[in-house]
DSSP file (Angstrom, degrees, kcal/mol; ACC not computed):
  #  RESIDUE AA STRUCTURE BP1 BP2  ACC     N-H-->O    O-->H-N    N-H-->O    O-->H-N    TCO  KAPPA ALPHA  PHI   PSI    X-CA   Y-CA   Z-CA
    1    1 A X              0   0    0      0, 0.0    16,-0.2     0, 0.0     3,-0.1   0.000 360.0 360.0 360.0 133.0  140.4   54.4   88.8
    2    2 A X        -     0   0    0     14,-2.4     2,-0.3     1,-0.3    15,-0.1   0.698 360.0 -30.1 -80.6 -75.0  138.3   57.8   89.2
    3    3 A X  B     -A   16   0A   0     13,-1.6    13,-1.0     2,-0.0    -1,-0.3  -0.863  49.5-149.6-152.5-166.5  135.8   57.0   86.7
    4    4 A X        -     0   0    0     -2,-0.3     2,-0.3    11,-0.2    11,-0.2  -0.831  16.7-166.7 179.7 160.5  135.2   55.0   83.3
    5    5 A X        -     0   0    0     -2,-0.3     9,-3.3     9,-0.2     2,-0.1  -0.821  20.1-133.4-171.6 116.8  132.4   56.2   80.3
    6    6 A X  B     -B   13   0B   0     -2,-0.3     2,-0.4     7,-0.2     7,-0.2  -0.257  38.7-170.4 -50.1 164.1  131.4   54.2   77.8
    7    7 A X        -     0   0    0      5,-1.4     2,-0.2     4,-0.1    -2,-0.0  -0.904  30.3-127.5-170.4 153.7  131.5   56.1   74.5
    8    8 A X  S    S+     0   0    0     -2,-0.4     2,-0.3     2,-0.1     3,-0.1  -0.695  73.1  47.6 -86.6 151.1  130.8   56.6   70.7
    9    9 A X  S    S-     0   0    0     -2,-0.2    -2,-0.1     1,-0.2     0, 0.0  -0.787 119.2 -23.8 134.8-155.3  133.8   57.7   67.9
   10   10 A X  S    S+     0   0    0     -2,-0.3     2,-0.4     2,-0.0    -1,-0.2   0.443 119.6  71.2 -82.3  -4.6  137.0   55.9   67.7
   11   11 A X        -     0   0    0     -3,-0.1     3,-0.1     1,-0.1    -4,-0.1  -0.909  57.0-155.2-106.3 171.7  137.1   54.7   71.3
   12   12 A X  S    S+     0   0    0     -2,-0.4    -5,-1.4     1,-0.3     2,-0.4   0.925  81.6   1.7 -78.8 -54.0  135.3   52.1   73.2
   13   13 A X  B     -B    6   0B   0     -7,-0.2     2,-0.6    -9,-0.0    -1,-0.3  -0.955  58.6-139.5-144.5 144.6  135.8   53.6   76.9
   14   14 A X        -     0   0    0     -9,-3.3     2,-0.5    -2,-0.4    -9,-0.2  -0.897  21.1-154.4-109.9 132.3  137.4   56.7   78.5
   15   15 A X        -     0   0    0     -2,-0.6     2,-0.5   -11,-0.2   -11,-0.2  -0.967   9.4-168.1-112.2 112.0  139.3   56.1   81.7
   16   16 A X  B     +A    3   0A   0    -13,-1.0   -14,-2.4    -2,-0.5   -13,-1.6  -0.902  24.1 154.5 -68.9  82.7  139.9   58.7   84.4
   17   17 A X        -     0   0    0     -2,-0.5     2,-0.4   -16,-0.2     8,-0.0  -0.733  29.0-145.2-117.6-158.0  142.5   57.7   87.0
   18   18 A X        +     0   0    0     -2,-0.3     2,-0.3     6,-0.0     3,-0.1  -0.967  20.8 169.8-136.4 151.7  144.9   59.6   89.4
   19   19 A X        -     0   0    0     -2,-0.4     6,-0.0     1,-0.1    -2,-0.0  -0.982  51.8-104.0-165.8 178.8  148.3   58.6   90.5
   20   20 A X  S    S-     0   0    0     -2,-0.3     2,-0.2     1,-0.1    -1,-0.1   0.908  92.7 -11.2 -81.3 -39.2  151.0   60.1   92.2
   21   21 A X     >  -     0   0    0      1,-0.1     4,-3.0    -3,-0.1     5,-0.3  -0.847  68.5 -90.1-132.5-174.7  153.3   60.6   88.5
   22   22 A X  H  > S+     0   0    0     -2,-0.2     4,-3.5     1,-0.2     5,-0.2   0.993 126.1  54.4 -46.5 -58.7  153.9   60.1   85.1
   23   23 A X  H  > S+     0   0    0      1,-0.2     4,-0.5     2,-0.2    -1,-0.2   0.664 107.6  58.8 -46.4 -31.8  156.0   57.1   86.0
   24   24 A X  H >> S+     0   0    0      2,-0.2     4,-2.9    -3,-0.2     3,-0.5   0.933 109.9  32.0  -7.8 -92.5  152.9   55.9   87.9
   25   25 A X  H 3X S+     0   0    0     -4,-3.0     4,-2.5     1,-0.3    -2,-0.2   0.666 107.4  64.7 -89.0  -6.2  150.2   55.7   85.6
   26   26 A X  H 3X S+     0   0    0     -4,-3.5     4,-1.6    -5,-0.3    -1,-0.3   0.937 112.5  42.3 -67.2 -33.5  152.3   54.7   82.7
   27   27 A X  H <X S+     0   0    0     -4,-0.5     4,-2.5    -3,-0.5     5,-0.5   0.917 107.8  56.8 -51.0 -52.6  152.8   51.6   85.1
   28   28 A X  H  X>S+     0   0    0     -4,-2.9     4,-1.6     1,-0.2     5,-1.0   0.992 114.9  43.8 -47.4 -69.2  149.0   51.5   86.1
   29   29 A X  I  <>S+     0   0    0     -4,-2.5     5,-3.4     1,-0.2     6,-0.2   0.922 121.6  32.7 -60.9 -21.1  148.4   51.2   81.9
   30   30 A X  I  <5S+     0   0    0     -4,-1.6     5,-0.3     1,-0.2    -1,-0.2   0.996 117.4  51.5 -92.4 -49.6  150.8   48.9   80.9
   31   31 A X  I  <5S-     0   0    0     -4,-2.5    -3,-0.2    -5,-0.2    -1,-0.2   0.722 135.8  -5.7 -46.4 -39.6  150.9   46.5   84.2
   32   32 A X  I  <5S+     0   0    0     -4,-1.6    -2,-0.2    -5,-0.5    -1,-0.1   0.847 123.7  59.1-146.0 -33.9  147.1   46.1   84.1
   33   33 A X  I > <S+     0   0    0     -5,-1.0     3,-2.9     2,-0.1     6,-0.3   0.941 118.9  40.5 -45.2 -64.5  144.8   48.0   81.7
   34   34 A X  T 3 <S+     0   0    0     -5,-3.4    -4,-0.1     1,-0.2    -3,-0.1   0.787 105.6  62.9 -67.1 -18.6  146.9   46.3   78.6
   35   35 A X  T 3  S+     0   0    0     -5,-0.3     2,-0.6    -6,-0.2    -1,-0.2   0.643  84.1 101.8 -65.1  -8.6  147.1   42.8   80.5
   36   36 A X  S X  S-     0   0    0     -3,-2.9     3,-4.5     1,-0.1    -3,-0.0  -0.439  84.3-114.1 -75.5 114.5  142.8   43.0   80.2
   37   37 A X  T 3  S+     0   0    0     -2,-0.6     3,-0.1     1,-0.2    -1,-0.1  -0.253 102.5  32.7 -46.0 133.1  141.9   40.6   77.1
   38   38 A X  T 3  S+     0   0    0      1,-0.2     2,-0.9    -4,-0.1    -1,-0.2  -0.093  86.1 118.0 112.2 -21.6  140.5   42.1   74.4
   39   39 A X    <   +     0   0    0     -3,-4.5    -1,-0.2    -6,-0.3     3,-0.1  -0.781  31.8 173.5 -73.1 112.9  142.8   45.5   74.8
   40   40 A X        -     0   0    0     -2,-0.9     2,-0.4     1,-0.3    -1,-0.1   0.877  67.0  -9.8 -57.0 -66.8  145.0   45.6   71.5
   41   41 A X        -     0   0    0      2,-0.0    -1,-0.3     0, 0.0     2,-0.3  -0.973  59.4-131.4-157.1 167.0  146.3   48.9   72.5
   42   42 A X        -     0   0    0     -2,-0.4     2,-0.6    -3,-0.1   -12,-0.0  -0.833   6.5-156.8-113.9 139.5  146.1   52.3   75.0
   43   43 A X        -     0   0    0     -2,-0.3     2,-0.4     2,-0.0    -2,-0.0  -0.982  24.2-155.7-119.7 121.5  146.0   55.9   73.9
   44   44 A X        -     0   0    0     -2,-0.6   -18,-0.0     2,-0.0    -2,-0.0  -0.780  13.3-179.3 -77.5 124.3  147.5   58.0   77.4
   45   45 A X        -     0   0    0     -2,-0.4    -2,-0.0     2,-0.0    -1,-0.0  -0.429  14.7-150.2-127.3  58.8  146.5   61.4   77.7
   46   46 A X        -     0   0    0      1,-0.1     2,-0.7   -24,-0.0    -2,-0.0   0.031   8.6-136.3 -22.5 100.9  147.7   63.1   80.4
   47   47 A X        -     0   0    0      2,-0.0    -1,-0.1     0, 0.0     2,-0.0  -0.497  24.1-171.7 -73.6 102.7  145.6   66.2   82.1
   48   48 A X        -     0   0    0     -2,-0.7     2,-0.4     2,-0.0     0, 0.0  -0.323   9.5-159.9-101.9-177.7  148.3   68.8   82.7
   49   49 A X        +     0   0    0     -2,-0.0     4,-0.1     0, 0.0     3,-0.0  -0.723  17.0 171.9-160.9  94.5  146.7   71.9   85.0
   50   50 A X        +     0   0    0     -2,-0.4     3,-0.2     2,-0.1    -2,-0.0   0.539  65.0  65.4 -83.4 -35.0  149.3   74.5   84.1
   51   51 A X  S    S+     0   0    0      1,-0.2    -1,-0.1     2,-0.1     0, 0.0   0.869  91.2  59.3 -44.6 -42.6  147.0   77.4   86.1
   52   52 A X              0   0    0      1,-0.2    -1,-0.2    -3,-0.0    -2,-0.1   0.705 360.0 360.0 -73.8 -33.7  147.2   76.1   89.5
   53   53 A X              0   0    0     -3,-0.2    -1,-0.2    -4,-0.1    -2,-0.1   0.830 360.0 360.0 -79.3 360.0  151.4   76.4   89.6
């Protein structure tokens, strides 16, 4: 995890990580974020940097 933020609106907390791919951190959410009691469900948003290529 990079960083974590409480917040107001229609989520609870915003989660920042890194991983090496997609295939990654969809593992990272499902394997352990969604195992945490009390998470129902995860909204993924991927930060895509299209400038840099």
């Amino acid at each position: 995890m990079v960083t974590a933020h409480d917040v107001t609106g229609p989520y609870d907390v915003i989660v920042q990580v890194e991983a090496e791919s997609i295939d990654r951190m969809g593992q990272m959410v499902v394997q352990k974020m969604q195992m945490i009691e009390g998470i129902t469900r995860t909204l993924t948003c991927p930060i895509v940097d299209l400038a840099s290529r």
